[in-house]
N, C-alpha and C positions, 0 to 999 in steps of 0.2 A: 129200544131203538134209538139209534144213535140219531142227532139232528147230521145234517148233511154240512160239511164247511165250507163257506161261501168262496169262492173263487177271490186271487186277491187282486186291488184295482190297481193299474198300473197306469200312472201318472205321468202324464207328458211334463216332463222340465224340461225350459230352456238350456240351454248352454250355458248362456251367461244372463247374470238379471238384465232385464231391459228388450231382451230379443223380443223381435216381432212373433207370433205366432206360425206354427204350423202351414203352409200353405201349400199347392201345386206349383210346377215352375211358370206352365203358361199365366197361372195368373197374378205371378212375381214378374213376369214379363210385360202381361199387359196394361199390370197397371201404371206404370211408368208412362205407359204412351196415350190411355185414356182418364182412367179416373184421377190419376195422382202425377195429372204432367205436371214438370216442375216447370213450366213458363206459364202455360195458361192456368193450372190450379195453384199450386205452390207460391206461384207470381217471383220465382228466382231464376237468374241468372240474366236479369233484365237488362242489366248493362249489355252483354255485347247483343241482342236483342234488338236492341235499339240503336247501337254503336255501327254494326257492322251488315245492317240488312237493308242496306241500300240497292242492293242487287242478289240476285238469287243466285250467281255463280258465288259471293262471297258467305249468302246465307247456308250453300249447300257445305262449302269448305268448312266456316266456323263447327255446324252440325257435327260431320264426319269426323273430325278433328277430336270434339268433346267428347262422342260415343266412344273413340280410340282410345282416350286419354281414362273415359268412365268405365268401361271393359276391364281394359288391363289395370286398371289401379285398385279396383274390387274386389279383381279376382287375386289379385299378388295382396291383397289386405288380409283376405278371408282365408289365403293359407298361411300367413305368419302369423294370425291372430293370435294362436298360443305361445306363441312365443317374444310377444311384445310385451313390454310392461307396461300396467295402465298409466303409470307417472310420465312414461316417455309416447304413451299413444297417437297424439295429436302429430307431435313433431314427426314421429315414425311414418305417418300416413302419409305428411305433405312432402316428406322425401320421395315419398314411392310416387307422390302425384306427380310431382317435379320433374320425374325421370323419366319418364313416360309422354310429359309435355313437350321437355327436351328434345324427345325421340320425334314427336307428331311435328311439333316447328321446323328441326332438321328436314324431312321429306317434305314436308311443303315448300319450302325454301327451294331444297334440289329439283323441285316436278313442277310446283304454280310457282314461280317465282313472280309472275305480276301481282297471284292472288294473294302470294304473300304478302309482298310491298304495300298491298292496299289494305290489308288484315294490321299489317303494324302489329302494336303491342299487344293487340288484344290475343294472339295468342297464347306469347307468356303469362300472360293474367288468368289462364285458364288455372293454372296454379290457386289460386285464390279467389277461385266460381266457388259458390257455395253451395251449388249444388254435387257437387265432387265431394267436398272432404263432408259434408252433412249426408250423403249415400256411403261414406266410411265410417263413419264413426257413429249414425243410427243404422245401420242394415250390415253391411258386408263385413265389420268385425266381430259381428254378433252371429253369425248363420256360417253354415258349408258352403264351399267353394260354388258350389252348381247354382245354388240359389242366389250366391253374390254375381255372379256370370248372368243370370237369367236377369236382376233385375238393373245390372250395368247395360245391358242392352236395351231395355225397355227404357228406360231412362234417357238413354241418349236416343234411342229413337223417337222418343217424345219431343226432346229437345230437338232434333230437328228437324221434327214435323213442325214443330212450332216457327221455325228459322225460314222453314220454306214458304208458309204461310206468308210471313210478315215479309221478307224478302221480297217474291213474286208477288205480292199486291201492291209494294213501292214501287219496282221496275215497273212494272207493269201499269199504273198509274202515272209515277214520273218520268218516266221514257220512251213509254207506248211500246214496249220491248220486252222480252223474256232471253235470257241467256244472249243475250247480244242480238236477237232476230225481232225483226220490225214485225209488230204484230196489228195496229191499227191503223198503219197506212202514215203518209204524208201528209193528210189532212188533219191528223190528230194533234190538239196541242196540250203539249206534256203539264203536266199537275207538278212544278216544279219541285214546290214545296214538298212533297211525296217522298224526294230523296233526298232530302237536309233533313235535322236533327229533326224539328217537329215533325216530321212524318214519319217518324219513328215511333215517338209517344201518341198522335192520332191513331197508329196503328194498332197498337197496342191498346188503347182505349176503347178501340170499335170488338178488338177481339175480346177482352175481355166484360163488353157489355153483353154479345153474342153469348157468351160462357154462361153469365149470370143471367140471361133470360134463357138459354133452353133448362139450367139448374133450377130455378123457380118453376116452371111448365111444367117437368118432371114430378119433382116433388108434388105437385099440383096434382097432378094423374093420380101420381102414387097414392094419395088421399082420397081421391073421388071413386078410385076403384074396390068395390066391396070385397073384404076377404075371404 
């Protein structure tokens, strides 16, 4: 009697060395916007963060802007991926960011022209967010297109969840206003400092304490709870 020949195992390889593993799209999507937000966990992209979220009409533009700029530059990575060379990789990417940025500046320009003027440079510096070309060159050169798309969105929706947060808590403290409408009356006197620079890094400091204690609680749980 013959022994029976074991079935043979078939080995998931990456594509290229370094790829992330295996995943679902929703949950390439959502980690961008929960576990692995790049402002609140990652702590990148904190300049315009800080720079530009003095108002929540400017925090909402910068957001939309990035996710546009993070979508499309992902997904144009993750289909020329094979055809780039690794010596020329980097430069390759920041072209594709570039053009893209180009394109996101140009419309805003032509549609918000105030929100432009008030955004300044920090548009074209979206070029050189680091959260962009490090979602190029750790994720979407390494993965298919669907999953580069899947986590360019979740990415920028993290980012501006994050934008709106920190945005609408300055207005809203230092103007007593949301999107330009008075929200606590005539009586209220604005928290000046809420929309100058330090009330940018205050903000940022409270959210990222918020972060580190519900992250501590959890883990917490997670230890007290018997398996």
């Amino acid at each position: 009697m013959t022994a029976p020949v074991p079935a043979p195992v078939v080995v998931d390889q990456a594509f290229v060395p370094g790829a992330p593993p295996p995943a679902p799209l929703w949950l390439d999507l959502w980690r961008g916007v929960a576990r692995d937000n790049p402002v609140l966990v990652q702590m990148l992209g904190l300049c315009p963060s800080m720079a530009v979220s003095n108002s929540l009409a400017n925090g909402i533009a910068m957001g939309v802007a990035t996710t546009f700029v993070l979508i499309g530059s992902s997904f144009s990575v993750s289909l020329a991926r094979k055809y780039i060379a690794n010596e020329v990789r980097l430069t390759s990417y920041i072209l594709i960011i570039a053009t893209f940025v180009t394109v996101a500046d140009l419309i805003l320009a032509a549609t918000l022209p105030g929100i432009s003027k008030e955004l300044g440079p920090f548009v074209p510096l979206i070029v050189v967010n680091c959260i962009i070309l490090g979602r190029a060159e750790a994720f979407a050169g390494k993965v298919a297109p669907a999953r580069a798309l899947a986590d360019g969105i979740g990415m920028g929706a993290g980012f501006t969840l994050a934008m709106i947060l920190i945005s609408a808590s300055r207005e809203l403290l230092g103007n007593g206003s949301l999107l330009g409408i008075d929200v606590f009356g005539p009586t209220f006197e604005p928290w000046v400092f809420m929309v100058m620079p330090p009330g940018g890094f205050l903000m940022l400091g409270v959210l990222f304490l918020l972060m580190g204690w519900y992250g501590t609680r959890t883990a917490k749980s997670a230890r007290e709870t018997p398996a």
